[in-house]
RODO-2510 file (C-alpha; in nm, 4 decimals, decimal comma):
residues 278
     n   res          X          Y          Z
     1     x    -0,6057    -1,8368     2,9143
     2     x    -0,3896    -1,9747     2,6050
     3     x    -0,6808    -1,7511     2,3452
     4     x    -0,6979    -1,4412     2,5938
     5     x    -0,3219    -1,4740     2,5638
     6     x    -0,3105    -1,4986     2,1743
     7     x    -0,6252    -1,2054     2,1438
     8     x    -0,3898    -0,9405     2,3683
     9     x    -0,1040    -0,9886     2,1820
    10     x    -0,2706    -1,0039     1,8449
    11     x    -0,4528    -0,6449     1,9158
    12     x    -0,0868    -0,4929     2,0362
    13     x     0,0825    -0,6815     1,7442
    14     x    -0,2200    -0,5210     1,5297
    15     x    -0,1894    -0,1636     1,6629
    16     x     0,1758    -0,1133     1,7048
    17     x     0,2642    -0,2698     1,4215
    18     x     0,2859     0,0307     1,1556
    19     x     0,2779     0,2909     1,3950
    20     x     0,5631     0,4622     1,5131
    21     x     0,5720     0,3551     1,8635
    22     x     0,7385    -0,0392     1,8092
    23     x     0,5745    -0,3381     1,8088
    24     x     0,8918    -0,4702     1,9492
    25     x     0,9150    -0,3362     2,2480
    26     x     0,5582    -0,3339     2,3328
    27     x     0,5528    -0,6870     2,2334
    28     x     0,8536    -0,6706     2,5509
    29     x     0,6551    -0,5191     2,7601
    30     x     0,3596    -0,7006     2,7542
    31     x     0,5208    -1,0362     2,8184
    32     x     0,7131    -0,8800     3,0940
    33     x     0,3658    -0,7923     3,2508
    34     x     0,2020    -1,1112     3,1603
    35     x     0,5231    -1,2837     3,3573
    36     x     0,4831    -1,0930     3,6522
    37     x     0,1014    -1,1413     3,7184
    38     x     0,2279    -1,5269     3,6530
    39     x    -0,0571    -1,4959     3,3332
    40     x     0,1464    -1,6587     3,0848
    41     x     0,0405    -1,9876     2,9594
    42     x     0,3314    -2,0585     2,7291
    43     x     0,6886    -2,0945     2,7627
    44     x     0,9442    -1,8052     2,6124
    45     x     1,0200    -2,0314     2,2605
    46     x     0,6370    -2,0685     2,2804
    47     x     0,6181    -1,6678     2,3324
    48     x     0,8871    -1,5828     2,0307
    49     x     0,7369    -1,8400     1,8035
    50     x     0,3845    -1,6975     1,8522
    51     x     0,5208    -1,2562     1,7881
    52     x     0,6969    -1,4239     1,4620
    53     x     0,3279    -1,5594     1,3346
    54     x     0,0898    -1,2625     1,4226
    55     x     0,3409    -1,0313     1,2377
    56     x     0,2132    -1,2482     0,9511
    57     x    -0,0791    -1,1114     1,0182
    58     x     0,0182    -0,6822     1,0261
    59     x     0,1982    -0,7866     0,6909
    60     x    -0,0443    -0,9640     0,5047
    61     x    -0,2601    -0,6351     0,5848
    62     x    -0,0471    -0,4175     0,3617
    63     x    -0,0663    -0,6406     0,0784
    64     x    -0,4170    -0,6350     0,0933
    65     x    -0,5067    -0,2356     0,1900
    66     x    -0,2351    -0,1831    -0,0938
    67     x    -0,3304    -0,4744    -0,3364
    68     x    -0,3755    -0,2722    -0,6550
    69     x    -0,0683    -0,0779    -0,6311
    70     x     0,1475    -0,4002    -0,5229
    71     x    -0,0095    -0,6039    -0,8229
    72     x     0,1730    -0,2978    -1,0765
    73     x     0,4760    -0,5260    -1,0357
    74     x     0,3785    -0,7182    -1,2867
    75     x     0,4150    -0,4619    -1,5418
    76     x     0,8008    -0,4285    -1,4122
    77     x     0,9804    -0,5790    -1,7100
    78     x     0,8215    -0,2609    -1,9048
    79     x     0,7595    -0,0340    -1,6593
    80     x     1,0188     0,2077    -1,5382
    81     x     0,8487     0,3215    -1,2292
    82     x     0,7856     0,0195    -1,0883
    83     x     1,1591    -0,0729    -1,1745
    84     x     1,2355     0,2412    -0,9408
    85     x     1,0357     0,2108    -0,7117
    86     x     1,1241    -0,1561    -0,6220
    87     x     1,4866    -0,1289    -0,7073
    88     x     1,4172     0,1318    -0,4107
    89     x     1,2447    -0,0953    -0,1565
    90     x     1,5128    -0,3575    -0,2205
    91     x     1,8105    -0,1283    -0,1643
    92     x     1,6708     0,0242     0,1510
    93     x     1,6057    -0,3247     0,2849
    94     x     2,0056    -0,4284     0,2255
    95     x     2,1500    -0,2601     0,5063
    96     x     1,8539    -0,4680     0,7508
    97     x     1,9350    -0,7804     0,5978
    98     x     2,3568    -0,6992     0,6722
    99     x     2,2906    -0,6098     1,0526
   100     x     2,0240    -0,8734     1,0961
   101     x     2,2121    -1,1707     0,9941
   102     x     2,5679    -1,0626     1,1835
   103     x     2,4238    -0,9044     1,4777
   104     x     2,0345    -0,9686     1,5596
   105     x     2,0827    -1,2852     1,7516
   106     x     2,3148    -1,0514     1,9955
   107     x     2,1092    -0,7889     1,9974
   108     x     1,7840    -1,0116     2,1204
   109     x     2,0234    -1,2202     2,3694
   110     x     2,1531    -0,8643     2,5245
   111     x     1,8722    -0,5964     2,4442
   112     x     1,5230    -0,7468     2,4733
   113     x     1,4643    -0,5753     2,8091
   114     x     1,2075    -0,3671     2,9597
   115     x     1,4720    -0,0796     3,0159
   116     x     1,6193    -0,0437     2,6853
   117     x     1,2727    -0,0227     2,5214
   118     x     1,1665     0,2521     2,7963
   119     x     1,4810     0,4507     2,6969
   120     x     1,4687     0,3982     2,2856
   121     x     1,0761     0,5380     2,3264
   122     x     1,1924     0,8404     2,5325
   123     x     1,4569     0,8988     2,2938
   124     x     1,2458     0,8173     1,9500
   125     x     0,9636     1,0520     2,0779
   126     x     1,1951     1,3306     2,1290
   127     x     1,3637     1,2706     1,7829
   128     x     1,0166     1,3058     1,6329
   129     x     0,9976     1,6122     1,8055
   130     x     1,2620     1,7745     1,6813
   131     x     1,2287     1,6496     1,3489
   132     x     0,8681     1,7913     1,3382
   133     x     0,9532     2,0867     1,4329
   134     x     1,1633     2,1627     1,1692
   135     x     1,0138     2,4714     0,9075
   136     x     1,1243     2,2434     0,5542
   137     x     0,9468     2,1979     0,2577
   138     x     0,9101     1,8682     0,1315
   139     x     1,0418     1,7953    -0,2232
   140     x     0,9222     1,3796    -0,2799
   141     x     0,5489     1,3449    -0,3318
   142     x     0,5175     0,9544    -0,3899
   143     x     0,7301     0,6477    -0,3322
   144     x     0,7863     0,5878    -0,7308
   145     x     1,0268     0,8780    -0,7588
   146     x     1,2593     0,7956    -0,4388
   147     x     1,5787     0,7615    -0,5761
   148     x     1,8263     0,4619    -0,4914
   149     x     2,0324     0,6916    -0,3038
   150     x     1,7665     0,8022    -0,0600
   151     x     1,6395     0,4876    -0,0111
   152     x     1,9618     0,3297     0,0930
   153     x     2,0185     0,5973     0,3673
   154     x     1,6286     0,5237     0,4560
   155     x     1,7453     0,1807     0,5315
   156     x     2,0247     0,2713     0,6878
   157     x     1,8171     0,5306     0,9476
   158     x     1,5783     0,1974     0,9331
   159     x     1,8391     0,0233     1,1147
   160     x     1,8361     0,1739     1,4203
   161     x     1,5390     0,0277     1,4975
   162     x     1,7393    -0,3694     1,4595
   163     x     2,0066    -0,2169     1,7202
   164     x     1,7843    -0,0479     1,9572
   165     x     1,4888    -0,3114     2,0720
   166     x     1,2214     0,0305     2,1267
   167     x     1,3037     0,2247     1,8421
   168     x     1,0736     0,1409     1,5996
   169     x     1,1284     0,0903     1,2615
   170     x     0,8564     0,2562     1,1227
   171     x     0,9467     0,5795     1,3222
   172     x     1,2944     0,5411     1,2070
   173     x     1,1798     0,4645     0,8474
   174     x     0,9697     0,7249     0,8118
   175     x     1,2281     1,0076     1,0454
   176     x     1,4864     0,8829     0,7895
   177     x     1,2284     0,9489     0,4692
   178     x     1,1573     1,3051     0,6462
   179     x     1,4701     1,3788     0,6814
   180     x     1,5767     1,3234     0,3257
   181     x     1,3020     1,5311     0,1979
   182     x     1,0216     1,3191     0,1297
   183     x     0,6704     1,4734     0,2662
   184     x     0,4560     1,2739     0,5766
   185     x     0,2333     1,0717     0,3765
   186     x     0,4788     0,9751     0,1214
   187     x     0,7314     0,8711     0,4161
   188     x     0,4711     0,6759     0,6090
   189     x     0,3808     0,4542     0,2749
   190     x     0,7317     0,3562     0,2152
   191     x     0,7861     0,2570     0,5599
   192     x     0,4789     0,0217     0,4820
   193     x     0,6582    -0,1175     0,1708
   194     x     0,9771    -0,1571     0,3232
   195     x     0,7904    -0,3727     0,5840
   196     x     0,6636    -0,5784     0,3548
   197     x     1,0275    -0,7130     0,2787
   198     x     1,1789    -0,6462     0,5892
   199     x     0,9315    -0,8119     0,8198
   200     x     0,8723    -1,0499     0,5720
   201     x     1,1866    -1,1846     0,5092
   202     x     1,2683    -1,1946     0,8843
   203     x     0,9325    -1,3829     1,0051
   204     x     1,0240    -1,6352     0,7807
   205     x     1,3472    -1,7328     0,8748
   206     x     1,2265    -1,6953     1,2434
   207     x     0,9514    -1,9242     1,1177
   208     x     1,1394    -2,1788     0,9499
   209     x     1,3792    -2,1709     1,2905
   210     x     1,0721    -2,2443     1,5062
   211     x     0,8170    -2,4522     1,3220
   212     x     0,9304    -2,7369     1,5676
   213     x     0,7225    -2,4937     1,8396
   214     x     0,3766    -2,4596     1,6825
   215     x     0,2058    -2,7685     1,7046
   216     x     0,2562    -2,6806     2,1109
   217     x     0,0816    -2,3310     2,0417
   218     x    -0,2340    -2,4451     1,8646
   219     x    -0,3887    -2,4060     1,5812
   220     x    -0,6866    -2,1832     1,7527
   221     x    -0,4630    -1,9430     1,8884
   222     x    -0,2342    -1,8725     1,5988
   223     x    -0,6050    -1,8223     1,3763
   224     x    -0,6960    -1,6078     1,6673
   225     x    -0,3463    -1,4358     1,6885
   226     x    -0,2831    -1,3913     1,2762
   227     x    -0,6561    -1,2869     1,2652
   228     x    -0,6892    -1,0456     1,5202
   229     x    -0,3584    -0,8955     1,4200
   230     x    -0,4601    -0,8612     1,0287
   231     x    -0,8100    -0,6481     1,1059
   232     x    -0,6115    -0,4195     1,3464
   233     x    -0,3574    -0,3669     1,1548
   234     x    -0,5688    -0,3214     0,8628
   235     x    -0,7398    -0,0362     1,0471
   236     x    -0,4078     0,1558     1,1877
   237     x    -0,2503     0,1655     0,8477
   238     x    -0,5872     0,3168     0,7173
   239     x    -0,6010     0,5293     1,0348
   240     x    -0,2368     0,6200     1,0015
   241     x    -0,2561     0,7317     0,6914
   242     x    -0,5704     0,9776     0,7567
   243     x    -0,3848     1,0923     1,0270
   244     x    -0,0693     1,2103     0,8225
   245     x    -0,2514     1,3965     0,6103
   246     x    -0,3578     1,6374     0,8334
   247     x    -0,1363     1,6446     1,1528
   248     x     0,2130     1,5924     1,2139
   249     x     0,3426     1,2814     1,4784
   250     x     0,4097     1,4833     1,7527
   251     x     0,1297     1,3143     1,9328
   252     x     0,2802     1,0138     1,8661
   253     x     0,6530     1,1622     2,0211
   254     x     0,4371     1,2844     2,3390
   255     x     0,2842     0,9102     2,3938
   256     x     0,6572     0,7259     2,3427
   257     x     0,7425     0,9784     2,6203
   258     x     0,5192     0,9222     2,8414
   259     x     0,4887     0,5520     2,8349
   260     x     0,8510     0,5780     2,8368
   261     x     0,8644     0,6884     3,1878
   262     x     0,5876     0,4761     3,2881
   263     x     0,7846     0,2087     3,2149
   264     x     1,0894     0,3350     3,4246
   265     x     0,8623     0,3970     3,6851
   266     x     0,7346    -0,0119     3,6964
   267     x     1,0449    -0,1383     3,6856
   268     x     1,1571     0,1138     3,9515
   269     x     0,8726     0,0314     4,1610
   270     x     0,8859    -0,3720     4,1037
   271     x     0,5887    -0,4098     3,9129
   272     x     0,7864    -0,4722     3,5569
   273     x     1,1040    -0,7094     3,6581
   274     x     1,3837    -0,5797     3,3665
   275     x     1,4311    -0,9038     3,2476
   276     x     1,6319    -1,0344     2,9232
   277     x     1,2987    -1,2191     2,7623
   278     x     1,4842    -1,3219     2,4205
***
């Protein structure tokens, strides 16, 4: 049970990761469901410490599908794009770090429930509705010429996602990116890069906080977790990014609708118990 356990939440981890649909609240949502078939093998510190390592996984995935561009950093004492570009990614992550350290222990004690993820997607998928619908011409092609000023509201839209468990932070990353003029693709990479930091930094600290925990997990389940999590992630971002280029994310605002409701509907009915899991 403990590696069919680590293998579901490694493929949602994987999946939901980068696309703009929240790992988070999926991540909710399929504990919740585990809990109430009584299918969960671990305790909820067991649970938490386990999401904090297979993100590992979905961000170790962008360094490697992006490995060439991310290894240009070297050249940053010389080169001014890459000084722009991660002067960028650095600003836009501030405002994250701010509201994560004075707020996100609230926020998971009070939000981390079934309801308020069910609500955020209903809401998200009708703000990438809107936003899609919009008749704009983009006017920022690549994530080297963001300037710091768009970036910090980025990472301010970013945000959202921190204070509504649901949200997602790549749709609000890349909603904020839109709306600020840069095109889909471009707006979908820099979410990626601002994950890098922004995950990053936060699994760690969650990591340090919890290392007491993981000897308890196992070390099969957090290969199998970490693994799993890296090759589906690895394929969304490549999907993701296919995808962009062609099509827009309504499809994307339809499904956080829909499984929205669904979600109302199983707590409504009993099946999904809107518990505070954090």
């Amino acid at each position: 049970m403990d590696a069919l356990y680590s293998i579901i939440l490694g493929i949602v981890e994987g999946i939901t990761e980068f696309l703009p649909i929240s790992s988070t609240g999926h991540l909710i949502v399929a504990g919740e469901l585990f809990k109430g078939l009584q299918a969960t093998p671990w305790t909820k510190e067991m649970k938490d410490a386990f999401e904090v390592i297979i993100q590992g996984g979905a961000i170790l995935s962008v360094l490697v599908y992006y490995f060439r561009d991310i290894a240009q950093i070297r050249h940053i004492a010389t080169d001014k794009t890459q000084q722009n570009l991660w002067t960028s990614v650095l600003i836009a992550c501030l405002p994250a770090v701010v509201i994560g350290a004075a707020l996100g222990s609230t926020i998971k004690h009070y939000l981390f429930t079934p309801s308020v993820v069910a609500w955020a997607l209903i809401v998200g998928g009708i703000l990438i509705w809107i936003v899609e619908s919009r008749k704009t011409t983009p006017e920022v092609h690549n994530i080297e010429s963001i300037k710091p000023g768009k970036a910090l509201l980025i990472g301010l839209v970013q945000c959202l996602a921190m204070v509504w468990p649901g949200f997602s932070r790549s749709a609000s990353s890349i909603l904020g990116g839109m709306l600020l003029g840069l095109d889909r693709p471009t707006a979908t990479k820099f979410s990626f890069y601002l994950g890098l930091i922004t995950l990053g930094g936060a699994s760690l600290l969650d990591l340090i906080k919890s290392r007491h925990i993981l000897g308890e997990i196992g070390a099969l389940n957090m290969i199998l977790g970490i693994g799993i999590s890296f090759v589906v992630a690895y394929a969304s971002i490549g999907w993701l990014l296919k995808f962009v280029s062609t099509n827009d994310f309504k499809p994307f605002a339809i499904y956080r609708i829909i499984a929205g409701i669904i979600i109302l509907v199983l707590i409504a009915t009993g099946v999904l118990q809107n518990a505070n899991l954090a």
